[in-house]
N, C-alpha and C positions, 0 to 999 in steps of 0.2 A: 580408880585413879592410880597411876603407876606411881613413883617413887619422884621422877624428873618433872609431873604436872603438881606434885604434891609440894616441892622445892618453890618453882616458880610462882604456882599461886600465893603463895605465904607472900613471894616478893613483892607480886603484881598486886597483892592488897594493902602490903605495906605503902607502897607508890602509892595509889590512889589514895588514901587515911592520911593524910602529912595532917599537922598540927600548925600553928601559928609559925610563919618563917619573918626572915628581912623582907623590910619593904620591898616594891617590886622594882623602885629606880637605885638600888643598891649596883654597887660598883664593882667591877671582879675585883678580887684582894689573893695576893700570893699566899701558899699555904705557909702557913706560920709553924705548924708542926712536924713530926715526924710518923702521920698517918701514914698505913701502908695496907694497900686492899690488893695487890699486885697479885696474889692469889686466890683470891676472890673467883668462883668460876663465870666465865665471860668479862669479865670485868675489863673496860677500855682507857675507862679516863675518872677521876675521880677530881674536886674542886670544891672551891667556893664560890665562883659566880654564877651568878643566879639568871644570867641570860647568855644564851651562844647563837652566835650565826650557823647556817643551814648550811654554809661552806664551812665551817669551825666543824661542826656534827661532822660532817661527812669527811674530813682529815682524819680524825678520830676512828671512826669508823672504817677505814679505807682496805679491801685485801690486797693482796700479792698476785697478780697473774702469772703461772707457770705454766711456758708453752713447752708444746714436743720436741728434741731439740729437731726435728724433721719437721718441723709448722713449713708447710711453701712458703708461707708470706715472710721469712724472714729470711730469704734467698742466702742461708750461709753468715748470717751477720749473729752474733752472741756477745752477751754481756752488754755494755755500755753502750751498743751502738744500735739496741735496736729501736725499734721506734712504732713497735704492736705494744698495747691498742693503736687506730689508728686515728687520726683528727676526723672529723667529717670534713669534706669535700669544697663546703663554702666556708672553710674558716682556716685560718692557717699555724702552724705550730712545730715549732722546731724539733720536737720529741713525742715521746707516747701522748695519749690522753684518755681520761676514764670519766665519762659523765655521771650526773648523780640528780636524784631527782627525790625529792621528801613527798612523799606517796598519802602517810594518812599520818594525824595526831589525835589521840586518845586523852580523854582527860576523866576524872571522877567524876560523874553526876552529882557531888555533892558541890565542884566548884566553879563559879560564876565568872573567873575572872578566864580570859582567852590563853592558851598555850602558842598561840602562832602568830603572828602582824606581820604584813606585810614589810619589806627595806627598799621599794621601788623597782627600777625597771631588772636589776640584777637580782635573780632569785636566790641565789647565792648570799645577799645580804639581807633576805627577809631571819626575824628572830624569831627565836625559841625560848621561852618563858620558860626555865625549868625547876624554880623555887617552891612551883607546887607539885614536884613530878608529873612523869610523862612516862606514854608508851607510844614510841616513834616507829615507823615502820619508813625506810629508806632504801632506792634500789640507785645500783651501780650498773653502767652499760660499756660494752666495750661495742666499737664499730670496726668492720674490717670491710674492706671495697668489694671481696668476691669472697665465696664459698665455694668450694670446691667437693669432688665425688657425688653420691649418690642425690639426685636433685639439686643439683650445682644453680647457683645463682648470682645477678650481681649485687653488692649489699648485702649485708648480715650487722645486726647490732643484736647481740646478745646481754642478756638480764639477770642480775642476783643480788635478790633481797635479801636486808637484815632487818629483825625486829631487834629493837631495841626499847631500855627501861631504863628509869631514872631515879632512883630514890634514899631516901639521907641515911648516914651513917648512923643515927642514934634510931632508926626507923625498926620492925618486927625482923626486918629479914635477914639485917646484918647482925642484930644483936642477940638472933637464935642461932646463928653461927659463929658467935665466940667474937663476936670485934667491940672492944669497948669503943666509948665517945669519941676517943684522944683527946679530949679538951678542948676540941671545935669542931661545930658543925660543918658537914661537907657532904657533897652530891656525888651519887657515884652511879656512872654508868655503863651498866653492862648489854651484853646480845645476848640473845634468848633463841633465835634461832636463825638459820640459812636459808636458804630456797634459793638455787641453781636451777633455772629456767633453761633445762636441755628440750633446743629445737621446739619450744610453746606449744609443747601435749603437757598436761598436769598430769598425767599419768605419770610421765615422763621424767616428772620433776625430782633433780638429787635435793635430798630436803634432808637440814643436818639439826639436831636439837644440842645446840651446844650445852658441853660439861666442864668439869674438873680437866678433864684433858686433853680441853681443845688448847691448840697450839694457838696464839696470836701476833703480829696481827694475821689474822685467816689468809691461807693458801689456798687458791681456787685453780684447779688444772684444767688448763683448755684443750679439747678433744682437735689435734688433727686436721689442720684443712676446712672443719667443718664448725667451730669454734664454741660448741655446746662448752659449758663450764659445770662442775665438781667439785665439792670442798675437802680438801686435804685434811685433816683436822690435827697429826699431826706433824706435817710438813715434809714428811720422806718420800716424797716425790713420787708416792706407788699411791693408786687406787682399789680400796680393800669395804669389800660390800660390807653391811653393817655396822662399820666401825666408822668409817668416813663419811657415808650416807644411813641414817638407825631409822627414817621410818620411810615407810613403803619399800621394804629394802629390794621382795620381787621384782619391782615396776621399776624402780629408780636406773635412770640409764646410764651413771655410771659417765665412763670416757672411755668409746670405741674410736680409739683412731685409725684403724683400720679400715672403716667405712670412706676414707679418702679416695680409699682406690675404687669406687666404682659401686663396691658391694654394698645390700641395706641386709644390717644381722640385727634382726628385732625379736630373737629368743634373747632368752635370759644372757646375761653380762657375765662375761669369761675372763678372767683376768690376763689371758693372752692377746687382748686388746686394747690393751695399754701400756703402749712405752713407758719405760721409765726416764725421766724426767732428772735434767743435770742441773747445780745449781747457776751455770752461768746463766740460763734461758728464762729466771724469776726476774720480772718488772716489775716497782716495790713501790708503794704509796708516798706519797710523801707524807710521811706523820709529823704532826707538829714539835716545837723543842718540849713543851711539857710532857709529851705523850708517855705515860708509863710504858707503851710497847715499843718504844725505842731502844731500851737496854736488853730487852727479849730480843728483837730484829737483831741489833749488832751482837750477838752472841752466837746468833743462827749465819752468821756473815765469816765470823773469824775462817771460816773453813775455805771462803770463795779467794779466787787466787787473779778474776779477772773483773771486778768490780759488778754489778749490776745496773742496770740505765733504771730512772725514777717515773715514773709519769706525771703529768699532768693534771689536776682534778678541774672539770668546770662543768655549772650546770646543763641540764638537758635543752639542746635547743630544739625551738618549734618546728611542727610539719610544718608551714606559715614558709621557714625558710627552707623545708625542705624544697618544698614544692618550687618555690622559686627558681632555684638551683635545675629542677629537674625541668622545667620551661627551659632553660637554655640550654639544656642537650637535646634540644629537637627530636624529644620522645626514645630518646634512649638510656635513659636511667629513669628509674621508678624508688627513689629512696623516700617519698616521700610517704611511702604505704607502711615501711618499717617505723614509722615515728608516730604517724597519727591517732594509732592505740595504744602508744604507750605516754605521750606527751597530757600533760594533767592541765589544759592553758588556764583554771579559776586557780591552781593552786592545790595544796592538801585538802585529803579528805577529813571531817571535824565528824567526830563519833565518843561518845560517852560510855562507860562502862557503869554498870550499878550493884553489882555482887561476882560471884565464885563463877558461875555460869558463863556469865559476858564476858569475863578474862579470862577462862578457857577458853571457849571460843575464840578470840583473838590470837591468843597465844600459838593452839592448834590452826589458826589457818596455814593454809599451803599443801593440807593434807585435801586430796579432793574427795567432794563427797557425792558429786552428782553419779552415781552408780544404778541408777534404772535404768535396765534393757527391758525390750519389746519385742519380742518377735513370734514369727508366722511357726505355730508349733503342728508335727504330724507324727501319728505312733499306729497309723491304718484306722483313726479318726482325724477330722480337720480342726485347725481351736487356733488358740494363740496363746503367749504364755506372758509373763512378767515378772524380772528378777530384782530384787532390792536388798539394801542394806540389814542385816541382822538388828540391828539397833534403830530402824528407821530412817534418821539421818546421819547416821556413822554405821561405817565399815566391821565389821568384828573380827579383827587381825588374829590369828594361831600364832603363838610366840614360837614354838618351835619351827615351823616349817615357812613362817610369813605369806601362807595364802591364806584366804577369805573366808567365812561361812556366812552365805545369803541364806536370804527367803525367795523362794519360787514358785510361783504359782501359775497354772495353767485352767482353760475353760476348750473345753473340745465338744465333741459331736453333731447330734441334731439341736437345734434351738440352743447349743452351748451349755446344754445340760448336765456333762460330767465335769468334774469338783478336782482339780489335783492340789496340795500340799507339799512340799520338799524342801529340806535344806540342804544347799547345794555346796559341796566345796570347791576352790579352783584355787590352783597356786599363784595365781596373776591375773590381773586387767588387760593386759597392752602387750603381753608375748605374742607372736603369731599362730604360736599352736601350743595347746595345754592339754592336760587329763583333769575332769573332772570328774566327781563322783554326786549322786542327789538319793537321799531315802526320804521317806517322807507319809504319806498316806492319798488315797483317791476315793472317792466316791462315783459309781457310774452304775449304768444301764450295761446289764448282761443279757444277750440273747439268747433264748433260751427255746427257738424254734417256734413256729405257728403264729408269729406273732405277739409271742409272749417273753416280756423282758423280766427282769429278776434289780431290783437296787442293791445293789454289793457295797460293803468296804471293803477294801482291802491296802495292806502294806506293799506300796510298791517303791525298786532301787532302780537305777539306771547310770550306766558307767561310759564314757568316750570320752570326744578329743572336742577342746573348744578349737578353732580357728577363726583369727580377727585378721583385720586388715584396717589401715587407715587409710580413709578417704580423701583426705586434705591436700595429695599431691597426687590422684587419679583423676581420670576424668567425672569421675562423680562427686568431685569436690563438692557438689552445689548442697549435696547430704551433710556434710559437716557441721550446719548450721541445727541439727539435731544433739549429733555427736560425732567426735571423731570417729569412733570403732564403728564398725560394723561386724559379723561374725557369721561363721555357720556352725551347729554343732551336730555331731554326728554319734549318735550314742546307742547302748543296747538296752533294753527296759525288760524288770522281771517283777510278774505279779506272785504274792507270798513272801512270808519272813524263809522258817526252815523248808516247807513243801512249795517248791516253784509251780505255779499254776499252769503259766504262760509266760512266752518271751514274745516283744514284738521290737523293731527298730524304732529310734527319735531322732526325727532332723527338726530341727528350728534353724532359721535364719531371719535375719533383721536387725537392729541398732541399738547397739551399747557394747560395752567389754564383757558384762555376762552372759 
C-alpha cells in the first residue's frame, strides 16, 4: 500500500466510524468559529449542516474548463463571451453550461439510516444526508454540437468524475493530521480523486489521485476540436505526464490537440501536443459565496486583464428528451445514443463498504482492471495463449518505467500438450506499437527422431513488438463488445538460460492490450 492509499484509507475509515451526531432534521447553522482546513489536501468545502442538495454538492465541487485558445468552436471569441460548454440543443441558455449527475452514494455497513432521498422531479434538489459521512462519487459533462479531426462526429458530451468524502473534524483523519476540534463540530469535504474520460477507452482514461498540491477549484484542459478532457492539477495551463495525470501514466491520453487535423497519434503522449493554454480561454464554475475556493479562484484571477465568462451548472437531462429532440430532425441527429449510457433514470447507485478492502477498492476505481488477452499463439507449433494481471485482478505497475508485469501462459502442439509459463513486460496497454520482453519456463515434447519424443524443461525468453489497434471506430466494431484492443505480436523466442538451444519465431494475434 503506497503512502496516498495509506493517507486515504485512515480517511475513508474515519468517514464511515462517525460516532453519535445532531439529529437528522438539524438545521444548517453559520460557522460560529475560526476553523480553517483550507489546507487540508483536496479539501472543498468544510460546515455544519448536516444536509446539502445534489445541486449544493456539485457548486462545491465544480472544475474550471480551459480550452485551446485555437478550440474551433469558439470562432475567435475569449474571455467573457464565450459560451463552451454548450447547452444541449432542446433547452435554452444564454451562456455556458456544465451538467452534473451524482452517480453512486456509499455509506458504512454499520448504518441504517439512508444517505440520499429523493427532492422530486428536479434532481438537482434530491438530498444528501451527510451527518453520517459519505463517499459520493459525482460526474460533470460538458456537450459540444460537433467534433472535429480524426472520426469527426455530430455531438460529443464529454465526462469527468470526482470521488468525493465527507467526514468530521474531531474524526481519525483530521486529528492525525494536526487539526484540533476548534470548539465545534463541522463536516469537511474533500476529493480523493479525478477520472478524465478521454474519448471512453478506460485505458484511455487521465486519472489524477489528488494531493497536497492539487491546485483548486480543479483545472481540466480540453483537448482541441476533439474535447477529451485532463486535469491541470496545478493550473499553469501545460500538460505534464505524471505530475497531472500519477496513475496509468503510460496509457493515460493526456491532451493531443493536434489530432484536430485529421491525424490519429496513439503512441505514447509527447508534450508537443499540447498547446499552451492562456488564461482568458478558463470558464469557471460558479462556486457558491461560502465556498472556501473562492479566495484561491480570485487570487489565481488577479493576473487576467479580460475577465472570464461563468457557466451554468444543471442537472443531467434524459435520453427520454434526447430522443425526442432527435424525432424532429428527421433522422439527422443521433444525440440520443451519447446520453442513454451515461443517464442513471432510478437515480444513484446505493453500495456499502464494510472494512480496508471495500474502501480501497472504491477509492481505486477508475484504474481499469479488466486486462485478459486471448490469443491464437504459433512458434512452428499451433496453441493459444492467455495474458493476465500479475496480481490476479490488479495490474503490477514498475514505478520506474510505468509498464506492466503480467502472467502468460500458453498451451501448443498435438492434443495441446506442451505447458508454457512467462512473465511478460510491456510498457503499455493501448499504444499502437510497444517492445515487450517474457522469460519464463516451458514444458514440451522434443523430437527425438523414429518416433521417439523426449519431455524437456526448459527456460525459455522471447523478445518483440506488441501491436494494438482499436476496434470501436473500424469496421469490426462489432468485436468491441469483447474488448476494445485487438493486437498482433510479433516476437523472436530462445530456448536455454546461458547455452541457447534453439531460436524459433512468435506471432499471436487476438483480443485484449496484451
Amino acid at each position: 500500500m503506497n503512502g496516498y492509499e495509506r493517507r486515504v484509507v485512515v480517511f475513508v475509515m474515519a468517514v464511515l466510524t462517525l460516532g453519535a451526531v445532531a439529529p437528522a432534521d438539524a438545521q444548517p447553522v453559520p460557522l460560529a468559529c475560526g476553523c480553517d482546513f483550507s489546507d487540508v489536501p483536496g479539501v472543498i468545502w468544510w460546515g455544519a449542516p448536516c444536509e446539502m442538495t445534489v445541486a449544493e454538492l456539485s457548486a462545491y465541487a465544480a472544475p474550471v474548463f480551459w480550452f485551446s485558445p485555437d478550440e474551433p468552436s469558439l470562432a475567435d471569441i475569449h474571455g467573457t463571451e464565450i459560451t463552451l460548454p454548450e447547452v444541449f440543443p432542446f433547452e435554452t441558455a444564454e451562456g455556458p453550461v456544465v451538467y452534473y449527475q451524482l452517480k453512486e452514494v456509499v455509506r458504512s455497513s454499520r448504518r441504517d439510516s439512508p444517505v440520499y432521498r429523493e427532492g422530486g422531479d428536479h434532481r438537482g434538489e434530491a438530498i444528501i444526508t451527510i451527518e453520517d459521512g459519505a463517499l459520493l462519487l459525482l460526474e460533470f459533462y460538458a456537450y459540444y454540437a460537433d467534433e472535429l479531426g480524426f472520426s469527426s462526429h455530430q455531438h460529443d458530451v464529454e465526462g469527468a468524475e470526482v470521488r468525493l468524502a465527507i467526514a468530521p473534524n474531531d474524526g481519525q483523519y483530521l486529528t492525525e493530521l494536526g487539526y484540533p476540534s476548534c470548539g465545534e463540530r463541522h463536516l469537511v469535504m474533500f476529493m480523493t480523486r479525478v477520472v478524465a474520460k478521454a474519448h471512453g477507452i478506460e485505458w484511455y482514461w487521465n486519472v489524477l489521485d489528488v494531493d497536497k498540491d492539487t491546485r483548486l477549484p480543479l483545472n481540466l484542459l480540453v483537448e482541441e476540436g476533439k474535447h477529451a478532457t485532463a486535469p491541470d492539477k496545478n493550473a499553469d495551463g501545460y500538460f505534464t505526464p505524471s505530475y497531472d495525470v500519477n496513475v496509468r501514466v503510460n496509457d493515460a491520453w493526456g491532451v493531443r490537440d493536434i489530432i484536430r487535423s485529421g491525424g490519429l497519434f496513439a503512441a505514447g503522449y509527447q508534450a508537443w501536443m499540447t498547446k499552451v493554454r492562456h488564461p482568458e480561454d478558463r470558464v469557471l464554475p460558479p462556486l457558491p459565496d461560502d465556498s472556501p475556493l473562492r479566495a484561491k479562484l480570485a487570487k489565481q484571477q488577479v493576473e487576467y486583464t479580460r475577465g472570464n465568462a461563468t457557466y451554468e451548472l444543471r442537472p443531467l437531462p434524459s435520453a427520454a428528451q434526447a430522443a425526442a429532440w432527435d424525432a424532429e430532425q428527421e433522422g439527422e441527429s443521433h444525440l440520443e445514443k451519447f446520453l442513454v449510457n451515461k443517464e442513471l433514470p432510478d437515480g444513484p447507485e446505493h453500495s456499502e463498504v464494510s472494512g480496508m478492502e471495500q474502501a480501497l477498492g472504491w477509492i481505486n476505481a477508475g484504474t481499469f482492471k479488466r486486462s485478459l488477452s486471448i490469443s491464437a499463439y504459433a512458434d512452428g507449433k499451433w496453441g493459444f495463449s492467455w495474458t493476465f494481471p500479475f496480481y490476479i485482478g490488479k495490474n503490477m505497475t514498475v514505478p520506474m518505467t510505468g509498464g506492466y508485469v503480467m502472467h502468460r501462459m500458453y498451451l501448443k502442439n498435438k492434443n495441446l500438450r506442451d505447458f508454457g509459463w512467462t512473465l511478460l513486460y510491456a510498457n503499455s496497454a493501448s499504444r499502437w506499437v510497444d517492445p515487450y520482453i517474457a522469460a519464463g519456463v516451458e514444458w514440451y515434447d522434443r523430437d527425438l527422431g523414429m518416433g521417439v519424443t523426449e519431455r524437456r524443461t526448459d527456460f525459455v525468453f522471447d523478445t518483440g513488438f506488441k501491436f494494438r489497434t482499436q476496434v470501436g471506430q473500424s469496421p469490426l466494431r462489432f468485436l468491441s463488445f469483447l474488448t476494445e484492443f485487438w493486437g498482433l505480436r510479433v516476437g523472436v523466442k530462445n530456448y536455454g538460460f546461458f547455452d541457447i538451444d534453439r531460436l524459433t519465431y512468435v506471432v499471436e494475434i487476438g483480443a485484449g492490450s496484451f
